[in-house]
N, C-alpha and C positions, 0 to 999 in steps of 0.2 A: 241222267244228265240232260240238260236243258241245250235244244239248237240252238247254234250262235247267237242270232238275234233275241235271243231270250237270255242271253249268259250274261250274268253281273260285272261288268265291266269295273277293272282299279286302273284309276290314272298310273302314267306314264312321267307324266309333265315333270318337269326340275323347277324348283322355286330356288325364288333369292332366300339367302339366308336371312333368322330375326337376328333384334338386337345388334346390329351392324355387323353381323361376322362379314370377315375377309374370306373367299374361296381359295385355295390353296392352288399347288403349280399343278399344269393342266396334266401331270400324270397320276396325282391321286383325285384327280375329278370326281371321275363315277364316282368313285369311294364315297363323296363329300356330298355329293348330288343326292344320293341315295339316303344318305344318314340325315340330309337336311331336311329331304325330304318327308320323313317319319318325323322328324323335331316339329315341322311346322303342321303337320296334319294333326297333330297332338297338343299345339295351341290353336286349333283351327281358325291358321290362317292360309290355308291354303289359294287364296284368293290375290296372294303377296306373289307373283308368277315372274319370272325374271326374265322378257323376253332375248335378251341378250342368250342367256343360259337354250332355250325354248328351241331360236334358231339357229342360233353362229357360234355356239360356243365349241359345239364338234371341233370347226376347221380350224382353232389354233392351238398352235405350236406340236408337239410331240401325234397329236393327236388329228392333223393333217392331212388330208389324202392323199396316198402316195403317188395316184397318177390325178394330171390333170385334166385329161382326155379321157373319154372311156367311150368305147365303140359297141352300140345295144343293136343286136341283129331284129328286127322283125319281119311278119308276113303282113301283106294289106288284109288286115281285120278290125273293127270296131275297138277288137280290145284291143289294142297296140296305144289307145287312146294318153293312159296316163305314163306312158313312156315317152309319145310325143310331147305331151303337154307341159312335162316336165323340162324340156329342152327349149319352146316354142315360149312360154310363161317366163321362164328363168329361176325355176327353183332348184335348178341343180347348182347356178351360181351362189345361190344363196347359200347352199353346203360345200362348197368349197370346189366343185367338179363340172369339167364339163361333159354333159352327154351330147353323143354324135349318133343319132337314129339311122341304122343301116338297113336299108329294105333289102329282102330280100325274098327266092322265088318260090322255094318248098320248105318243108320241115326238114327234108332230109337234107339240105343244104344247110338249115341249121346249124343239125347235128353235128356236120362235120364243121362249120368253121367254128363252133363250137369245142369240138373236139383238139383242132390243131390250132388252136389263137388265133384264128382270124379273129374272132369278134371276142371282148371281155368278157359281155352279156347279152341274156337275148329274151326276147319276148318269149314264152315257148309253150308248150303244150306238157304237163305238169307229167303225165305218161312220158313221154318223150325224155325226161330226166332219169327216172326211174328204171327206163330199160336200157339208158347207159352205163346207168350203174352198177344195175345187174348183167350187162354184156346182153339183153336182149334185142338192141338196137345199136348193132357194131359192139365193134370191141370194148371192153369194158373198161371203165374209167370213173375214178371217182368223181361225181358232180354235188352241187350245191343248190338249195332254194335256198333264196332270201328273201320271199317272198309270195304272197298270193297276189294277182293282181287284179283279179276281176271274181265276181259271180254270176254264174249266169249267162242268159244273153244267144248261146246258141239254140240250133233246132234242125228237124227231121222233114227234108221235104221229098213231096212223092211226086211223080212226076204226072204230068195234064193226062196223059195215056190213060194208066191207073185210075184215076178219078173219074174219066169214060164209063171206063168196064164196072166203076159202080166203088172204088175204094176212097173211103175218106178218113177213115183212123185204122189202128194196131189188129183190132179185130176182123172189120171188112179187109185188108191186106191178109190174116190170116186164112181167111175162108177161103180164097182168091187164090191163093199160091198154093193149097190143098189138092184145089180143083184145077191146077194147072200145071202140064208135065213140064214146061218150057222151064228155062234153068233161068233167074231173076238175079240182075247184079245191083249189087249196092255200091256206093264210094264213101269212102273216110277220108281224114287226110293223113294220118301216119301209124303204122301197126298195134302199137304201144302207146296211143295218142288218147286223149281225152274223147276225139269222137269217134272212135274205134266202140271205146266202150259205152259209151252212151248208146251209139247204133245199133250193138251186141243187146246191152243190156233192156231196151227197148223191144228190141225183136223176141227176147227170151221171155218178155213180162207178157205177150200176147202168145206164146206157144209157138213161135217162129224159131225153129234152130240157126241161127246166123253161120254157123259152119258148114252147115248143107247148102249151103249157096255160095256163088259167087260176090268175092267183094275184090274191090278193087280200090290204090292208094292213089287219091288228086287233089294238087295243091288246090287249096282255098278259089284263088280266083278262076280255076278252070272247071268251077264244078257245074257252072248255067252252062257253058258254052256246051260241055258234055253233054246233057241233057238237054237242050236242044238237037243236036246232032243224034240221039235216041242211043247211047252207048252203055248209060244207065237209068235203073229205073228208079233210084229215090239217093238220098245220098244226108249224112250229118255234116255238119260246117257250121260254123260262124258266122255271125253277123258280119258284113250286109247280103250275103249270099243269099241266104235263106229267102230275104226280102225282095232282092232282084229276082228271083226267079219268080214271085207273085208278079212284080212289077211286068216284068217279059210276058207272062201267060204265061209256062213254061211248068209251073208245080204248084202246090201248095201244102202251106207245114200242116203234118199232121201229127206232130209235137214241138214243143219247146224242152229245152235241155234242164227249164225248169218245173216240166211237168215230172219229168224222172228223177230229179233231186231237187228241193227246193233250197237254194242258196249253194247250191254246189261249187266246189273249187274248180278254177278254169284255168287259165294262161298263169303261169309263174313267170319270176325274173328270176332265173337261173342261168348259172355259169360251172366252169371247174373247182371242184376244191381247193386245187392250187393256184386258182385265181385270190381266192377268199385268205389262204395262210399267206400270200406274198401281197395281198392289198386289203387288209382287213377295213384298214376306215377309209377307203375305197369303196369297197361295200356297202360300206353303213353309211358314207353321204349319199352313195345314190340311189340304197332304201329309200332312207330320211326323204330325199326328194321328188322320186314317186310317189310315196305316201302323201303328201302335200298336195303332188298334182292330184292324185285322185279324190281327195279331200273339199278339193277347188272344182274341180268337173263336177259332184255330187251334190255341191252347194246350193245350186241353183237350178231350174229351167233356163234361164239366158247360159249360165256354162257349159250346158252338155251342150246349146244351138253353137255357139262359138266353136267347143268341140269338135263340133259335127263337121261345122264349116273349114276348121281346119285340117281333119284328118281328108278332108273329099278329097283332098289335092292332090295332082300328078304322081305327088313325090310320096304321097303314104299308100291311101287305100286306093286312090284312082277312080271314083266314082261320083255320082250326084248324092248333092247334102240331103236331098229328100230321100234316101234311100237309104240313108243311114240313120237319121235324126227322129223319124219314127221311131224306132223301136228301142233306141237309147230312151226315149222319152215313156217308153210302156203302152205309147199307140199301136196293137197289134190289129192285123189284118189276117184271115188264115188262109187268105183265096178261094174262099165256100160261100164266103157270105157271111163270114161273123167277126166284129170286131171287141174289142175288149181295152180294158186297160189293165194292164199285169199289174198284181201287186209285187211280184218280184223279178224285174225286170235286168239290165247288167248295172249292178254296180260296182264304184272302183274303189270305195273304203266304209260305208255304209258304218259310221264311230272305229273303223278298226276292225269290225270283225271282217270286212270283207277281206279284208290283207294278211293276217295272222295265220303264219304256215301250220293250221293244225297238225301234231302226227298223226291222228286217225284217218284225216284227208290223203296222205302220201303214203299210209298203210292201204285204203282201200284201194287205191289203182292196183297195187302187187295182189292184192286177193284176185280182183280181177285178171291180170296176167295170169296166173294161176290158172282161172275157171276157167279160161280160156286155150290153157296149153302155153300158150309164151312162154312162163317158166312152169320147167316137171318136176321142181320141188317146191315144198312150202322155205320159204325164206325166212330166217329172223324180223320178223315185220316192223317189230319196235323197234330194234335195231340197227335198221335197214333206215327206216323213218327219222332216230336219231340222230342218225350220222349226215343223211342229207338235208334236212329240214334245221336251217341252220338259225336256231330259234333264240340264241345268245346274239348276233347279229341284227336279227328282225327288234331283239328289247332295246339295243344301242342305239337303233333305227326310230323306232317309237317315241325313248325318249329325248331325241332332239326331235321331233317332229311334233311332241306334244301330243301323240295317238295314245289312246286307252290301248288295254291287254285285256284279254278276257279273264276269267278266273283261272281257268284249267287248259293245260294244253291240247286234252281232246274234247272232242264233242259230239253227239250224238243227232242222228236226223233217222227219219222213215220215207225209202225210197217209193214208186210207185208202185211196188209190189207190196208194199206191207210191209215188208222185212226193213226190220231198224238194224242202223251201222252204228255199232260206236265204239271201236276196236280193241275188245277187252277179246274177244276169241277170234281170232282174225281168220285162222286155219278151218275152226268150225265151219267160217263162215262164205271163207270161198269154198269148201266141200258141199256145202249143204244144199246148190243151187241144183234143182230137177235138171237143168237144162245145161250144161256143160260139157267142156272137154272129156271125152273118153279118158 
């Protein structure tokens, strides 16, 4: 199977009917959408596209959002981008809803207003869904993706200390902490989180066991302050973190999150499942409308600068636009002395594939769990992927949004280690790793 950005993409889009049809009442819609849509591909007029149908046809009548507010928790990070954007733009009006961007201070504040209705939905850490589901992170409760929302875009920084004594990558860090009896902490931001395992799976790709050492969990924005104060010695996080602690003197990356997956899934828009069975096209206008925004930030160089310039603010990430706008843009710096342009740097819909909740994507994190101990059985992984990875949602989504779908709903990539993911043996494949949980 071919990585995303190699996958044959089939439109989404809803065309006007030929030969003058009338579209029928808005509860046999889809029905009509779909069927019109094979009619006209097959007189290839596909080029007949019914903008009416494309963006506004979701919001009426039966088919309506049921709430008109919806309240989206985030952390100040880069990728919180097209959840703001979408609010800040007005594409959520254009589907029928209004989003309200809730900052907020940790993941695990998340989780919980998450968990008890404070928030609808929330920006989140795609682990962090997963281990609600499986009761790995509090009590267990069924959760929801409707959504990928970024690729990319984090990274591994090690602190100015380190860099002294002579460490500038995975290797020199392992030869170092060999020859060193002292006990080395790292920081993540949530157990079960996206850079838990990145940080893990990074450490283990160099011969570094991440369980013989100390780690330790800090939200996003406290992870420079740490590390100046010397509390830790390297830590994963998001953007702009990574980059501020270049900027400070303070560390420098001695990976990006796309050196260990290239195009890897990152923050989802996830909520409860009984958010999704009691507000389905709730859901699906404000897919529909992030999908858009990230469509519109990707469009351009001027969108992501605008971007940039608007998430700096008080009220999101709270920092300088130059400190973000680099590396949204693929301008990296590594603090060594080497600068680059990433070819795969964060994006927020890159045609669709960046959005598309693959199941193999939300199966690998539970292998992870897994090789890691978090969970001490193997889980029904498809299963498990199925039921959260709410992929009848994301098509309802797509198709007023006009997003392509890929061919298949998994996909295969090769991480930094060699070993290819693409979740036909999931069990095999969290067992197989040298370096894991007892």
């Amino acid at each position: 199977m071919k990585s995303a950005d190699k996958t044959t993409l089939a439109t989404a889009t809803a065309v006007a009917a030929p030969d003058g049809l009338t579209p029928p009442a808005s509860a046999q819609r889809r029905v009509w959408m779909g069927n019109t849509a094979k009619a006209v591909a097959g007189l290839g007029l596909m080029s007949l596209v019914d903008p009416l149908i494309r963006a506004g046809a979701w919001a009426a009548g039966s088919d309506a959002p049921e709430k008109a507010e919806v309240k989206i928790g985030f952390i100040p990070l880069t990728d919180c981008a097209s959840v703001v954007m979408a609010s800040v733009m007005g594409f959520d009006k254009k589907h029928g809803v209004k989003i309200i961007p809730t900052k907020e201070a940790s993941w695990a504040g998340v989780r919980e207003k998450l968990s008890n209705g404070d928030l609808d939905l929330a920006h989140v850490l795609y682990g962090l869904i997963y281990g609600m589901q499986l009761g790995l992170a509090g009590a267990r409760q069924d959760m929801a993706v409707l959504m990928n929302l970024n690729q990319n875009g984090q990274g591994i920084t090690l602190s100015r200390q380190l860099r002294e004594a002579g460490v500038i990558d995975g290797e020199s860090l392992q030869k170092k902490m060999a020859g060193d009896p002292r006990q080395y902490t790292f920081a993540h931001t949530f157990p079960t989180g996206t850079h838990a395992m990145w940080l893990y799976y990074w450490l283990a790709s160099h011969g570094i066991d991440p369980l013989a050492m100390r780690t330790v969990t800090v939200p996003p924005p406290q992870m420079v302050a740490n590390m100046r104060i010397g509390n830790i010695d390297g830590f994963c996080v998001g953007e702009p973190w990574n980059a501020r602690a270049i900027i400070d003197q303070l560390g420098f990356t001695a990976a990006t999150s796309q050196d260990i997956w290239t195009d890897h899934p990152e923050k989802v828009l996830g909520t409860r499942l009984e958010f999704v069975q009691q507000h389905p096209n709730t859901a699906r206008a404000v897919t529909a409308a992030i999908l858009e925004a990230g469509q519109w930030i990707d469009s351009s160089p001027a969108n992501i600068r605008k971007t940039a310039q608007t998430i700096a603010a008080k009220s999101y990430v709270n920092t300088d636009v130059d400190t973000i706008v680099g590396r949204m843009l693929g301008q990296y710096d590594n603090g060594l002395g080497k600068s680059w342009a990433d070819k795969h740097p964060m994006r927020f819909y890159g045609d669709g594939a960046a959005n598309f909740p693959y199941l193999s994507d939300g199966m690998w994190f539970l292998t992870q769990h897994k090789r890691w101990g978090l969970s001490k059985t193997h889980p029904d992984y498809l299963a498990v992927a199925g039921q959260v990875n709410r992929i009848d949602i994301y098509k309802q989504a797509a198709q007023a949004a006009g997003t392509a779908l890929p061919a298949s709903e998994t996909r295969s990539s090769t991480l930094l280690d060699g070993v290819v993911w693409d979740g036909s043996d999931p069990a095999g494949y969290a067992d197989g790793f040298k370096i894991k949980a007892p």
